[in-house]
Every structure is written in structure tokens, then in C-alpha cells.
N, C-alpha and C positions, 0 to 999 in steps of 0.2 A: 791717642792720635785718631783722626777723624777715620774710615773707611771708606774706601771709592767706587762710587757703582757709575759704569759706562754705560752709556742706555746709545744703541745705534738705532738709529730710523730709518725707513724712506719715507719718499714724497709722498709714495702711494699707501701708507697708513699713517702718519707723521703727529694725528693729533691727539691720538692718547698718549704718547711718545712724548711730548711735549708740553701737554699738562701734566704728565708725573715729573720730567725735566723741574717744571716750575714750582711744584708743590714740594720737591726733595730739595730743591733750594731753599724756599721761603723756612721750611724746617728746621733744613741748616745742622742735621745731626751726621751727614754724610758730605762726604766733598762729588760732584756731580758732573758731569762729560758729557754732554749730549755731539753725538755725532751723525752726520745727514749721510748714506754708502751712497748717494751719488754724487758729494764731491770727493769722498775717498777712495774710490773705484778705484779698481786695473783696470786703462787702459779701456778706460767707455763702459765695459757691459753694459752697468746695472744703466747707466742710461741708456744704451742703445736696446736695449732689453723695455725700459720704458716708453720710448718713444713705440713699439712693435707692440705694446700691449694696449696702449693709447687707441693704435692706429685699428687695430682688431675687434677693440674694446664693444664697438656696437656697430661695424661693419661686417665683423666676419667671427661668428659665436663660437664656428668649430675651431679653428684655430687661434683664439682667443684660447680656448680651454685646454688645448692643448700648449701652450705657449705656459698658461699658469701654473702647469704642474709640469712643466719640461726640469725647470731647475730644482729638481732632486734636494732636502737639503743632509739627505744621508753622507755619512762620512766615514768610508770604510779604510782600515785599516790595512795594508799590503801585508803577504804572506810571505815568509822565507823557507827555504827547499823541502823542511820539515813542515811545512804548515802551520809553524808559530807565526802569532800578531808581530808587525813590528812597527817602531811608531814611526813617525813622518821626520822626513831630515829637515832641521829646519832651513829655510833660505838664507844663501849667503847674504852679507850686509850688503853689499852693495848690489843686489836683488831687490833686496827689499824694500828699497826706497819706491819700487813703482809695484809694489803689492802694498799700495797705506793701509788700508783697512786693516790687514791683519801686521803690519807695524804700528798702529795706533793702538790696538788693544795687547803689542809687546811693551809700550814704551809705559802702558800705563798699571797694567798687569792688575784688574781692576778687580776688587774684591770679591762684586758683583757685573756681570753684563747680562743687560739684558735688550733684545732683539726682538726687532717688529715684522720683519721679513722670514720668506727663509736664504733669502742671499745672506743677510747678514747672521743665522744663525751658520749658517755653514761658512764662512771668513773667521767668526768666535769660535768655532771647535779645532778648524785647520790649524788657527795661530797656537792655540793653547795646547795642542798635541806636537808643532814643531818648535815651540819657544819654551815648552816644559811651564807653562801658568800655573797657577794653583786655584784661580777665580773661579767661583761658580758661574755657569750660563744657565740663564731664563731665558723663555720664548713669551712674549705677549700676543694673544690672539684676541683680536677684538672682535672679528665676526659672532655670529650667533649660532654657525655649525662650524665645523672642522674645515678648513682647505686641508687637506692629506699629503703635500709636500711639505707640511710643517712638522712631521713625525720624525723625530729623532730619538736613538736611544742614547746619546752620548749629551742628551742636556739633563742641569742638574734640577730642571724644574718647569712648570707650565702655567701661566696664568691666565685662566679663562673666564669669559662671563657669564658661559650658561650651561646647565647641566649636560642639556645635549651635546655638547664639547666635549666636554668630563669623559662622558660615556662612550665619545664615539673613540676618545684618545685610548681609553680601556680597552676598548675592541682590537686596537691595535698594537696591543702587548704594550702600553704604559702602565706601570705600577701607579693605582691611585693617589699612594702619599707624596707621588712627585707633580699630582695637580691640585690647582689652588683654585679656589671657585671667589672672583673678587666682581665688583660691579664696575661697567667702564670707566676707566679716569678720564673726564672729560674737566673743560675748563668752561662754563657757564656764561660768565661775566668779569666785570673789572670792577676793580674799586676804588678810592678814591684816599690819596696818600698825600699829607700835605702841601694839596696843590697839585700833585702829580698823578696821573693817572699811570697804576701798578697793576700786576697779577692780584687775585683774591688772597687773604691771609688762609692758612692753612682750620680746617673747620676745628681742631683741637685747640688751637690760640683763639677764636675766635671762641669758642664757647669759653675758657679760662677770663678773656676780656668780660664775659657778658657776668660771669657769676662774679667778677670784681677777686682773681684769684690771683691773676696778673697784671702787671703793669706794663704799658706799650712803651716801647723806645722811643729815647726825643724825634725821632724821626717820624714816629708813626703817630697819625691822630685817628681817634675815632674811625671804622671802616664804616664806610658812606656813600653808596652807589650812585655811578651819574646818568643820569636819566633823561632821557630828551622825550616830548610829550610824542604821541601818536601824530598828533597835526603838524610837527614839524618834521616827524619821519618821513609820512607820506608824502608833503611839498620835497624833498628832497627826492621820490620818486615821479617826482609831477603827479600826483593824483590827488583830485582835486575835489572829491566826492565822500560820503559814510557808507557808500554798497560794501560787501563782505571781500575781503583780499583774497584771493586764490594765488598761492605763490606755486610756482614750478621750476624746481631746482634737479639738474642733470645736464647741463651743457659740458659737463668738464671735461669728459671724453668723449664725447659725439654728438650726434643733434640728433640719429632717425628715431629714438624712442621718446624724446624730450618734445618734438617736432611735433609728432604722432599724440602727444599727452596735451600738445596747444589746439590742436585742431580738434579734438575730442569735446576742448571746454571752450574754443573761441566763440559759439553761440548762447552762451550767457551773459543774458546783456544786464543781467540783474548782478553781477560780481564786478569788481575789477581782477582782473588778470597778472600778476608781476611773474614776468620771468628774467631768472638768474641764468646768463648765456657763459659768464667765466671766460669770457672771450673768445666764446663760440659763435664767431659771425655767422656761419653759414644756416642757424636757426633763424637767423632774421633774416635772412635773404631767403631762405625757404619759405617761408612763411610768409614774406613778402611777396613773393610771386602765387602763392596761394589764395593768397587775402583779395586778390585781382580779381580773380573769377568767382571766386565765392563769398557767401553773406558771412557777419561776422559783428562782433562786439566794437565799439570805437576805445572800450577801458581796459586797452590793452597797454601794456608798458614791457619793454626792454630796459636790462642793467648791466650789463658790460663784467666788470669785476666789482664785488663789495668786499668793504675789507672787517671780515667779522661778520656771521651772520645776527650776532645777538638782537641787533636795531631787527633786522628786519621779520623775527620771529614777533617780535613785538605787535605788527599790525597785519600777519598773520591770520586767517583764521580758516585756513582748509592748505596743509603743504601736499603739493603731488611732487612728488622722489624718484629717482633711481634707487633700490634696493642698497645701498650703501650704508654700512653699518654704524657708523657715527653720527652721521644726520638723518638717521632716524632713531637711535639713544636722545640727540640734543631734541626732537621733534616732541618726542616722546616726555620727556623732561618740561619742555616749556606748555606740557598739555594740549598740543597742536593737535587736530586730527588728523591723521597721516594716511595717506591714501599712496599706494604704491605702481609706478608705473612697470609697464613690459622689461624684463630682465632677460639677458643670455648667457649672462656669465653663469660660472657654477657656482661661484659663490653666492653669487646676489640674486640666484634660484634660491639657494639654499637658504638664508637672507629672508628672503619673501617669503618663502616657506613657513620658517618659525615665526615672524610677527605675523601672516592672517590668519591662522591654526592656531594660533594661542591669542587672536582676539585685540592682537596692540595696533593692527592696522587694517587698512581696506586694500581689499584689489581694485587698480585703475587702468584693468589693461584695454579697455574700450571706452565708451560714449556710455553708454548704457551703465556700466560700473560702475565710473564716474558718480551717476547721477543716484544709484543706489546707496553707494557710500557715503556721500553727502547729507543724504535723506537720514541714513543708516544713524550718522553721530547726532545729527539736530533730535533722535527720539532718544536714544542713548547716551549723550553727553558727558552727564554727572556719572553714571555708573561705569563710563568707560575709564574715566580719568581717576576714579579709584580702584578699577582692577589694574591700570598702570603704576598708579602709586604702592601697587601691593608689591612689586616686581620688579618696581626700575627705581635706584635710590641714585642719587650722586654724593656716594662716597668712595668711588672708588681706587680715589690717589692714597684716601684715608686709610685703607684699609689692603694695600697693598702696603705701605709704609709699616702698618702692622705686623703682616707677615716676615716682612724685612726683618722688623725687628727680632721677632721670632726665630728664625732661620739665623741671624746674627748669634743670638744667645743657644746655637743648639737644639733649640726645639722646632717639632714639625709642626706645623700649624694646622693642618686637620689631624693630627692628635689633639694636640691642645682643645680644638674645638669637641670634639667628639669626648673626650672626660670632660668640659663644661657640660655638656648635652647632659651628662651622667649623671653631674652632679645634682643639676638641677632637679632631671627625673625625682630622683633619691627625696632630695629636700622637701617637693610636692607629695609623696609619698608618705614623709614621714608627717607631714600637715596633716594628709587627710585623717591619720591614726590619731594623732593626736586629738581631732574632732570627735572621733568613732569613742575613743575613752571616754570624754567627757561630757558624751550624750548620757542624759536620764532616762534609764528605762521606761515606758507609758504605764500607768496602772491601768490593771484594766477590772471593769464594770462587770460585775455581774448580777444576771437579773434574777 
């Protein structure tokens, strides 16, 4: 009988969430639940909680940050007169129909859950301490440092993308063997299903297809990517030229950094300009009253909402970002030069931080920066996009699925890793011996 892993999202990290959703489907070796905690909320929060982190987002940094770590995701257990733990009562039924979140993970009592927030890791610990669960809880953290309200000791696991994670979670009394070092599950592209266009086949079927190991379903033909040229991307942004595309992505929660990032590059008249607003008017209308009194480029273009950025990495060739840890993995992935605009959150400090210190991107918090960075990749290019290649792989639904498995069959998967490490050593050791025996001593000459 299949095993069931719950995976709860938000909106505001949703898309690693959602390409392992996709990939533990197409695998098919587990039965799979993806659920959004803002429509299964109590009673608003987690939305009214978003809407306030929205609003804060790039209007108001202190409280923004303060707002980010306000929801605690600790879950402490109440004491009795002696000072013994005692566990949580659970909610009567007819309660619990307006706490869904943690009736959704009663009804389904899921083998595995795992949690992209820390609302919903704390909704996964409450229910399973008052419903008596048996399911393991993961946390998935995408960023590239720690957020610190993600620290629980009552989960049964962590999966993070970079070491600095690792380390910062050890500092905080986590047992290493309950963190997993995997690379982010991102979903790339689409393929091409006959006739229909599907999620990508999982990269384990897809290499078994290629070595002729397996046979695809009548359903499935050949995976065959669909592809629309550059010249017909660009006409669908109106642009109507071969100058270099500067794309500028961060409308999604506010305009004055994104704003700030167009006025910076509006006087290059040698680019085109695409900016991604995500239905953030008030960038255009800013910037519209701007553009009045001051000089400026005419290869500027506005895009409202796109659905999927895959098309438009494509004609791509310099993206200025908000510090947002997925779309600069996917940036990073498609070999974009990534130049990063003004941050205030802590995380997307923290964010910026690790990509321009370790060389994956540029700072674009001015005019001047800007133009350095730009400068910066056209002399270093080729060698940047292989010190990205050394350090950002896209396999990491593949290799979370792995762990899974692991973890399913009793084993901890950095043990497992660390006796492979071993073994290897050993094997390279016994080689070199092996050499050292069957060298011929020199004769030697004498005169």
C-alpha cells in the first residue's frame, strides 16, 4: 500500500512546494496532498498575516522583520502541578471543522508532512500532539540562510539548500542527522505529452527512456520540449529590436525598490528594458510621472502578470531581482547574470548576502553598480556560469525523493552518505597500493 506525504504551502514560498507536489506525482511511488494554509486557515490569519507582510514588505523594513519572526513556530508543551509535560487535548469535533488545517492533516494522518512555512509547521506539530499522529514532520527551507522562526525541536527533519543553513540550524541545538543538505526543487520547463502539454517526466524515467531501459506508456510519446523562437517572444512583448534585454523582476510586493532599479537603468539607450510589474501599477504610474521631467530610454516595456517566467528568461540577458530565493536559483539555472536590487527584509539581506560573497551574483543597489556588474559578467562570463554550474544543479525533487526513500526504509541519509564517502576513500586507497606494488624498482648506474 502506497504511503502518503502531505506537503502544505504558502503563497509566499509555494514553488519548490509544488514542483516536488509534481515530481512525487509523475513518480507515482507515494500517494500525494498538496495543500495551499491559506485556504485552510482559521478564521483568516495566515491571510491576514499576508496581506500585513505584503504591505510592510518594502514600505516599512522594521516591521516587516519584525512581523517575519513574530509567528514563533515553537510548540511548547503545558505543564502539570508537578512539572510534568502534558500533551495537548485534542479539539472537540465539532471545533475542529473551523481549525482545517490541522483537520486536514487528522483526516489524512499522513505518513510524511512536509511544510514550507513556519505557520504550517506549527498547525503539523499542534495536530499531531492533539490527534496522537504517528507521521513524521519535515520543514523545507528554500532560502540560502536560516529565517530563525523556522527552528523547532519537535520536527522529525530539515531540508535545506546550503550549508550555511546546516550550520546555522546546528548552532541552534539541531542534531545534524536530522538535516538534509538537497538542492532546490524547482520546476524548469514543460514538456510535451501527446499533444498535450504536462509537468516534465521525472529525470530517473527520463534517463531509463534515454538508455532504452524502459518503455513509456501509451500515453506518453517521446519527451519534446515546446519552444517558441526569441523573435516571437519578444513581439509578444512589443519589442521590436536585437539590443540586449534587461529584465526587472520585483513588483510582487511593492514598487520603491523595483522603481528605484528602473530609474537606475532607464538611461540606457543601448538595452531594452522589460519590467515584470505582477500587477503592480503603481510602478508604472511612478515611473510615469518620472519619465515627464527626466531623460530616458523610449525601449522600455511594461508586463502586467506572465504566466510562467520560462518564455521570458529566454530573451533575457542581464535579470535585476529582488533578493528572492527561487528566482534567483531559476536565474542562476538558466545562466542569466543576476544582478541584485536593494533588500530590507532579513531574509533577502541574508539572500544577497550569500549569492554576492560567494560570486553567483552582482550588487545593483545603485546606478553605478549597475553598470559595474554588467561590465563585470561581459569580461567574466564563461567562468562565472561554471563556477554556477559547480554549485547549483537542478536535481533537487530528485534527490529529495531519494532521501524519502531512505528515511521510508529506516536509514538516515547522511549516514548513508557519509559510509559512501568511506567507502570510496578506502577503494582510492587501495588503488594507489595496488600501483605502489607493481611499480619496478629503477636500476641504478653506477659510474
Amino acid at each position: 500500500m502506497k504511503k502518503t506525504v502531505l506537503i502544505i504551502y504558502s503563497k509566499m514560498f509555494d514553488v519548490s512546494a509544488l514542483a516536488l507536489k509534481n515530481y512525487l506525482c509523475d513518480d507515482g511511488k507515494y500517494n500525494v496532498i498538496a495543500v495551499n494554509e491559506r485556504e485552510y486557515d482559521s478564521f483568516g490569519v495566515a491571510k491576514n498575516f499576508l496581506k500585513a507582510y505584503r504591505f510592510t514588505y518594502r514600505r516599512s523594513p522594521f516591521f516587516n522583520n519584525l512581523l517575519v519572526n513574530f509567528p514563533n513556530a515553537d510548540v511548547e508543551r503545558k505543564k502539570d502541578s508537578d512539572g510534568n509535560e502534558v500533551n495537548f487535548k485534542p479539539t472537540s469535533e465539532h471545533f475542529a471543522r473551523f481549525k482545517k488545517l490541522e483537520n486536514i492533516c487528522m483526516r489524512y494522518d499522513a505518513e510524511y508532512t512536509v511544510c514550507t512555512s513556519q505557520y504550517a509547521v506549527k498547525k503539523a506539530i499542534l495536530a499531531r500532539e492533539k490527534y496522537n499522529l504517528s507521521g513524521k514532520i519535515f520543514a523545507l527551507l528554500t532560502d540560502f540562510d536560516l529565517q530563525n522562526n523556522f527552528v523547532n525541536i519537535y520536527l522529525d527533519g530539515y531540508f535545506v539548500i546550503t550549508h550555511k543553513t546546516k550550520d546555522a540550524l546546528i548552532s541552534k541545538g539541531i542534531d545534524a542527522d536530522k538535516i538534509f543538505l538537497i538542492n532546490m526543487p524547482i520546476d524548469l520547463g514543460e514538456t510535451f505529452y501527446n499533444g498535450e502539454t504536462s509537468k516534465a517526466l521525472p529525470e530517473k524515467k527520463k534517463k531509463l527512456l534515454a538508455e532504452g531501459l524502459d518503455t513509456p506508456d501509451k500515453k506518453e510519446i517521446e519527451v519534446a520540449e515546446i519552444r517558441e523562437s526569441v523573435e516571437e517572444i519578444k513581439n509578444k512583448f512589443n519589442i521590436r529590436n536585437n539590443l540586449p534585454v534587461i529584465t526587472i523582476l520585483g513588483g510582487r510586493y511593492g514598487s520603491k525598490y523595483t522603481y528605484n532599479a528602473l530609474k537606475d537603468v532607464s538611461q540606457f539607450k543601448d538595452c531594452n528594458i522589460l519590467v515584470i510589474t505582477n500587477g503592480n501599477k503603481s510602478i508604472f504610474r511612478k515611473f510615469g510621472r518620472w519619465s515627464k521631467k527626466n531623460e530616458c530610454t523610449s525601449n522600455i516595456y511594461f508586463a502586467d502578470n506572465v504566466n510562467g517566467l520560462a518564455t521570458v528568461y529566454r530573451i533575457t540577458d542581464y535579470l535585476i531581482a529582488a533578493p528572492t530565493a527561487t528566482i534567483c536559483y531559476e536565474a542562476i539555472m538558466h545562466k542569466i547574470p543576476l544582478i541584485l536590487m536593494d533588500s530590507v527584509n532579513n531574509v533577502e539581506t541574508k539572500n544577497s548576502k550569500y549569492l554576492v560573497s560567494g560570486g553567483y551574483a552582482y550588487s545593483g543597489i545603485s546606478n553605478e553598480r549597475i553598470k559595474i556588474a554588467m561590465a563585470g559578467y561581459l569580461k567574466d562570463l564563461k567562468g562565472w556560469k561554471v563556477h554556477c554550474e559547480n554549485h547549483f544543479v537542478n536535481d533537487g525533487c530528485e534527490k529529495f525523493l531519494g532521501m524519502l526513500d531512505m528515511i521510508d526504509s529506516g536509514i538516515n541519509p547522511n549516514q548513508a552518505a557519509l559510509e559512501s564517502k568511506n567507502t570510496n576513500e578506502d577503494d582510492e586507497e587501495d588503488i594507489r597500493e595496488i600501483v605502489i606494488k607493481e611499480e619496478k624498482p629503477k636500476k641504478r648506474r653506477f659510474r
